[in-house]
C-alpha positions as CSV (number, residue, x, y, z in Angstrom):
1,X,-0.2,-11.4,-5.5
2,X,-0.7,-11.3,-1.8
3,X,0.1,-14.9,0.0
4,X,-0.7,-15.2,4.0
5,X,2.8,-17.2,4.3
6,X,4.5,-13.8,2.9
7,X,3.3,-12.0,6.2
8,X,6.6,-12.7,8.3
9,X,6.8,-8.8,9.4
10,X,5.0,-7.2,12.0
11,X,3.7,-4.4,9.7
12,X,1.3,-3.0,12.6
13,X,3.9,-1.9,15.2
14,X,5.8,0.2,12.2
15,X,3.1,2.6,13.2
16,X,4.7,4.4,15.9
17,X,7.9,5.0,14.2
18,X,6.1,6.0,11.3
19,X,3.8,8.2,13.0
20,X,7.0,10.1,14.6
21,X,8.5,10.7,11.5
22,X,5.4,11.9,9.8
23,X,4.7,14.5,11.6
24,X,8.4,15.8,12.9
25,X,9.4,16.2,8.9
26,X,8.9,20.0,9.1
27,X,8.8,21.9,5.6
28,X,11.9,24.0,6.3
29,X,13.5,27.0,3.9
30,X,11.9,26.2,0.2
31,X,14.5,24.6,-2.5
32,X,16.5,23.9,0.4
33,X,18.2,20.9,-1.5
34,X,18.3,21.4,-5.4
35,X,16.9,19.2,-7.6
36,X,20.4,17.3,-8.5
37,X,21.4,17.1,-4.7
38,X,18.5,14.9,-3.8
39,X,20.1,11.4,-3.5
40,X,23.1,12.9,-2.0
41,X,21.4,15.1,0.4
42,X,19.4,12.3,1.6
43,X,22.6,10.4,1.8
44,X,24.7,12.5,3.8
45,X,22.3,13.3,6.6
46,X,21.3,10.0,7.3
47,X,25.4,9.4,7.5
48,X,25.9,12.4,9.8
49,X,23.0,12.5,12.2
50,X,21.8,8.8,12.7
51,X,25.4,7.3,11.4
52,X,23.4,5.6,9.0
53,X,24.6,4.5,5.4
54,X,21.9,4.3,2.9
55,X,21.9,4.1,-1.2
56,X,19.0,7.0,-2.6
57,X,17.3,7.2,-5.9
58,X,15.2,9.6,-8.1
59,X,12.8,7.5,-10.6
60,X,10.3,9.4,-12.1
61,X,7.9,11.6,-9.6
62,X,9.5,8.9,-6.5
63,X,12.2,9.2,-4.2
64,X,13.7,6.6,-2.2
65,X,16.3,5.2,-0.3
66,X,17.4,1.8,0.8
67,X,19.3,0.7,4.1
68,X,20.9,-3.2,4.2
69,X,21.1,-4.2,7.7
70,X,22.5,-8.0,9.0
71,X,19.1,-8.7,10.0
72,X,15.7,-7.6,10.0
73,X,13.9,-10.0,12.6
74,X,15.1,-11.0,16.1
75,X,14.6,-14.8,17.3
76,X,10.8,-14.4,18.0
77,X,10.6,-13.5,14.3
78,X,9.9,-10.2,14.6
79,X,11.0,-6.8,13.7
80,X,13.0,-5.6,16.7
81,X,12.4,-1.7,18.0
82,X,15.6,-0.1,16.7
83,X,14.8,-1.5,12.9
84,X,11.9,0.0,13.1
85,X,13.5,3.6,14.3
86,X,15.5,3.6,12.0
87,X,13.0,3.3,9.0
88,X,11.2,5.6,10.8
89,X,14.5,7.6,10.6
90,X,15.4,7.0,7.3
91,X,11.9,8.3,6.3
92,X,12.2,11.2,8.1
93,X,15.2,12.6,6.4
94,X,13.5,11.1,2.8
95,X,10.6,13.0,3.4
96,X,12.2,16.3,4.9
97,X,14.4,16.7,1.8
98,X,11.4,16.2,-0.3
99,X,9.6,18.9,1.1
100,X,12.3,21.1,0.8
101,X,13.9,20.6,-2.9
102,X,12.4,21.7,-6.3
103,X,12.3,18.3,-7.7
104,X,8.8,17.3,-8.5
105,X,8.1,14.5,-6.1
106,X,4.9,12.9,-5.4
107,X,5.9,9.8,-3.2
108,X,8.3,8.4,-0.8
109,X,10.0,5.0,-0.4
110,X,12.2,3.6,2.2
111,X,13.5,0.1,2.0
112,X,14.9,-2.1,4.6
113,X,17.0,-5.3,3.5
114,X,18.1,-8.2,5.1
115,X,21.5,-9.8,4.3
116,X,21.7,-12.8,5.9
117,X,18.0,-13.9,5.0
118,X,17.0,-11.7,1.8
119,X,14.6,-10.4,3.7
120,X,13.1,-6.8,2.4
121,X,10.6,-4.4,4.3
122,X,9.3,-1.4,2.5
123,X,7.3,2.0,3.1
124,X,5.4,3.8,0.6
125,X,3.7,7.3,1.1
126,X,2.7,10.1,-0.8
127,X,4.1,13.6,-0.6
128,X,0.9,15.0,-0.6
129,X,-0.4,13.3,2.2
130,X,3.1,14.1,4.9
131,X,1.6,18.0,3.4
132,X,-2.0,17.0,4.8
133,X,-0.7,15.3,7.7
134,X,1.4,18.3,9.0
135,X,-1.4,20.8,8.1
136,X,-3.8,18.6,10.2
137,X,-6.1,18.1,7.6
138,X,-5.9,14.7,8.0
139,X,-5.6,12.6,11.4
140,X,-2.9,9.7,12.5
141,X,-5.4,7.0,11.7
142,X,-5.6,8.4,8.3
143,X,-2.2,9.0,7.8
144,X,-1.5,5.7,8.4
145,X,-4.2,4.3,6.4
146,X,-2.9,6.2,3.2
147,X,1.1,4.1,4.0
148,X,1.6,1.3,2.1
149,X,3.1,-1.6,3.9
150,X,4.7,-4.2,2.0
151,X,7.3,-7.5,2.7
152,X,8.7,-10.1,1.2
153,X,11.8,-11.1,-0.5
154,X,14.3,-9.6,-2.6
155,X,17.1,-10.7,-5.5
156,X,20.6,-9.5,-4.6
157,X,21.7,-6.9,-6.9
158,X,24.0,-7.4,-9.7
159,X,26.4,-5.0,-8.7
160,X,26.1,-5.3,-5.5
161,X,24.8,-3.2,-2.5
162,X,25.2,0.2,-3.8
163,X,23.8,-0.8,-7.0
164,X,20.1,-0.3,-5.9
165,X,17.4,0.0,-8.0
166,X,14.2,1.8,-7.4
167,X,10.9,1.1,-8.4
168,X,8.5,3.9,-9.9
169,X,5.3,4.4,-7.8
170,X,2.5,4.9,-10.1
171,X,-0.8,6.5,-8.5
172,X,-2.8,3.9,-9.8
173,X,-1.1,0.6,-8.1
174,X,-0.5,3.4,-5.0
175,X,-4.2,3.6,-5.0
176,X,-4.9,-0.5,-5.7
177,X,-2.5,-1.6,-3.1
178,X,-3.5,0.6,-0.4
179,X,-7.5,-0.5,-1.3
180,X,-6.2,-3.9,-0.5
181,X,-4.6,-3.2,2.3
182,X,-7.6,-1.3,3.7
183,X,-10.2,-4.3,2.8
184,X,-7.4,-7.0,4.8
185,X,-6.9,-4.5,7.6
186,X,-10.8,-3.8,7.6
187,X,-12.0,-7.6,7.7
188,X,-9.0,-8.6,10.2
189,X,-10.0,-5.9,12.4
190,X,-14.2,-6.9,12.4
191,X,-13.3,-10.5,12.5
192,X,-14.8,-12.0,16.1
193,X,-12.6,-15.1,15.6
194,X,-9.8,-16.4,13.4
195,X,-12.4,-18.9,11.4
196,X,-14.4,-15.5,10.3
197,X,-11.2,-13.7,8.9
198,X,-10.5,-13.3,5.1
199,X,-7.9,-15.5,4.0
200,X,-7.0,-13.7,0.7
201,X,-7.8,-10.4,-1.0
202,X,-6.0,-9.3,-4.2
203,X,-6.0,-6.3,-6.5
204,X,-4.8,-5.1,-9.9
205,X,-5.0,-1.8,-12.2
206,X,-5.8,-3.0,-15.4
207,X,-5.1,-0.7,-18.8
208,X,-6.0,-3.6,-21.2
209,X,-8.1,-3.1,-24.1
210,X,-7.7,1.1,-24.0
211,X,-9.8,0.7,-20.4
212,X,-8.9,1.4,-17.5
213,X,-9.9,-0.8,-14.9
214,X,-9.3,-1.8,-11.2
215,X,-10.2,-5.1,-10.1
216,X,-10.7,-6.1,-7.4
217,X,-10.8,-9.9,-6.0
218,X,-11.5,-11.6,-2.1
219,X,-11.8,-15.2,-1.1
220,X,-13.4,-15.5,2.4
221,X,-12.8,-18.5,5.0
222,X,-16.8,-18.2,5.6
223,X,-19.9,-16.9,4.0
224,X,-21.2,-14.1,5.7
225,X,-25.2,-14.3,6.7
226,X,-25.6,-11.2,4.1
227,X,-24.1,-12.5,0.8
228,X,-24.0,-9.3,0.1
229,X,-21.9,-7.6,2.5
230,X,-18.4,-8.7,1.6
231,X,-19.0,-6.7,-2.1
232,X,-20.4,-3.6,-0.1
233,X,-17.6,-3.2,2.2
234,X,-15.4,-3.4,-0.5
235,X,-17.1,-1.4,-2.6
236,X,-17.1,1.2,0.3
237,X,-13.6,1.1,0.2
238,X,-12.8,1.6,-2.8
239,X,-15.8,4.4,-2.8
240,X,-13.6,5.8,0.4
241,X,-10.2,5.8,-1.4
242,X,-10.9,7.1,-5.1
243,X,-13.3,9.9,-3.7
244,X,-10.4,10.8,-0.8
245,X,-8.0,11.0,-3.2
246,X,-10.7,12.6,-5.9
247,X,-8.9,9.9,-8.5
248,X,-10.6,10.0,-11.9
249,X,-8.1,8.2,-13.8
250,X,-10.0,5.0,-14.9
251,X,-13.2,4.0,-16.5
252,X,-14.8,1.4,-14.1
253,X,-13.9,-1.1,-10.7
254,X,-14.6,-4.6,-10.8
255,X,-15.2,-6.7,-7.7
256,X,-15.2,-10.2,-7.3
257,X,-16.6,-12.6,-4.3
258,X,-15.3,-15.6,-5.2
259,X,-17.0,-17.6,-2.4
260,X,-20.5,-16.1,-2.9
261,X,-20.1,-16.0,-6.3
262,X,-21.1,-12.7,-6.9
263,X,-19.3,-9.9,-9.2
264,X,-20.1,-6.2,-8.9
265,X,-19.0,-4.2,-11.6
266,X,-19.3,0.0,-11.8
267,X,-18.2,2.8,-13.8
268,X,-16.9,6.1,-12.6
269,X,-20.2,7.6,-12.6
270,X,-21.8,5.7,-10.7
271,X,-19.2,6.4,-8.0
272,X,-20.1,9.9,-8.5
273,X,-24.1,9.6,-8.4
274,X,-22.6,7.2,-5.0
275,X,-21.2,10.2,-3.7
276,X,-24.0,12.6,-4.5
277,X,-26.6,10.4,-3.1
278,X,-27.9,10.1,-6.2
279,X,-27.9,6.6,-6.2
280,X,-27.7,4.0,-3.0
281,X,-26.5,0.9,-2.5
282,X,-29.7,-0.9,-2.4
283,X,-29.8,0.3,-6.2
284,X,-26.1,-0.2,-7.0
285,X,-26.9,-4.1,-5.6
286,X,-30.0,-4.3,-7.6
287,X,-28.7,-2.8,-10.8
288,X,-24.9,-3.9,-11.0
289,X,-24.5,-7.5,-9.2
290,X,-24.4,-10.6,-11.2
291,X,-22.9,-14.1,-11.2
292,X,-19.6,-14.4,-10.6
293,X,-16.6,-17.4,-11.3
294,X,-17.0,-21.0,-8.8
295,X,-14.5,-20.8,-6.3
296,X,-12.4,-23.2,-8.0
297,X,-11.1,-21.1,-10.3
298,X,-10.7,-18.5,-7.8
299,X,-8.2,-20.7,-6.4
300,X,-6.6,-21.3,-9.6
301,X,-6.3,-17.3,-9.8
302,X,-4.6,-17.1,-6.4
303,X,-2.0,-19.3,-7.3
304,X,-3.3,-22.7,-5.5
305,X,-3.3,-26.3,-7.2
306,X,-6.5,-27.8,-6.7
307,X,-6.4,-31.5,-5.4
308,X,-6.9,-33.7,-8.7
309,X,-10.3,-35.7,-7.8
């Protein structure tokens, strides 16, 4: 669940140290690194050329590596330039020996960690899109749309540094989180002043019920004049993401507007009569939108005690 307070990092000036080690991560010899030298490989170059001493895992179709450093943020509170070259390192060397290995891999994590503060900072991407990215079939911009930025705060581990555990990236909550990242980035970025922002935007895959369904959930500061338009630019989104991606791995998407009370809820062929014009979004409005919860218990979702009258 996404919180505003949770937002310590400077996620958007990762870019340029992303960006670098995006497109330098050349494809090299094939099976370069064999499939049970991947931690180790990953390992011992970021020891010998950046002098860099990072724990790596294999989990599933993910491969990662973690870096502890004293601290992540300077006195300003933000990330200073050399952490962020060396994730941008650290990346580099994750994604080069993915390329070249023949483990199955599908996505990429690197995870900064903060000692003194339990700080974490993490990078997500997906093998597929470093191949797009260096084959120019998709630009910077989108590169760096389809990178998952994340932050927050971390439990030691048990055993201590080297005892690191890595997650499994799923391609469904891939694909959720970076639609939520999108929508925030999106309304942030059209916002004319701080009291037209969006305050809160959350996401979740749900598999309940033998369905599979994303949902999809935004509490605005202000109404917009078209009570309409925040479900359309999300549905956009989403619309944007599932058809780049060509996902067809769930049954229907489920967005709510908590502050216009509206809920617009589709199945996966109407995203495909979407995307073959068979069907606009004057239609989708007409025939899809209904009522949704009082903002109250939106609030209650998000977390938030509500002031007891």
């Amino acid at each position: 669940m996404f919180r505003r307070s949770d937002r310590a990092f400077s996620t958007f000036a990762l870019v340029f140290a992303l960006a670098a080690a995006v497109f330098t991560a050349g494809c090299g010899p094939k099976y370069t690194y064999p499939a049970d030298s991947v931690p180790s490989s990953i390992e011992s170059i970021c020891k010998k050329e950046y002098k860099l001493d990072v724990t790596a895992r294999v989990v599933g179709l993910t491969v990662g590596a973690v870096l502890y450093l004293d601290e992540l943020l300077d006195a300003k509170g933000q990330v200073p330039k050399e952490v962020h070259e060396q994730m941008g390192k650290v990346m580099q060397v994750v994604t080069r020996v993915s390329l070249s290995t023949d483990l199955r891999v599908e996505f990429c994590t690197v995870i900064l960690r903060d000692r003194k503060n339990l700080n974490e900072l993490t990078i997500t991407r997906s093998l597929d899109d470093t191949k797009r990215a260096n084959a120019d079939a998709i630009g910077i911009e989108e590169s760096i749309n389809r990178t998952l930025f994340s932050q927050g705060k971390y439990a030691p581990e048990p055993g201590g540094e080297k005892d690191f555990t890595l997650k499994e990236v799923r391609k469904e909550i891939f694909l959720t989180e970076q639609i939520v990242q999108r929508v925030r980035f999106s309304f942030s970025k059209d916002a004319k002043d701080e009291a037209s922002a969006f305050a809160l935007v959350d996401g979740a895959f749900d598999e309940a019920d033998g369905r599979r369904v994303f949902r999809f959930s935004v509490i605005g500061l202000k109404s917009s004049e078209d009570p309409h338009s925040t479900v359309l630019n999300v549905f956009k989104v989403v619309n944007d993401v599932l058809g780049g991606y060509r996902f067809e791995g769930f049954d229907a998407v489920e967005i709510q507007d908590y502050l216009n009370r509206l809920k617009l809820v589709l199945n996966k062929q109407t995203f495909a009569d979407y995307q073959t014009k068979m069907i606009d979004e004057g239609q989708i409005i007409e025939r899809f939108l209904s009522e949704s919860q009082s903002i109250q218990e939106a609030f209650k979702l998000f977390g938030f005690a509500l002031p007891q009258e």
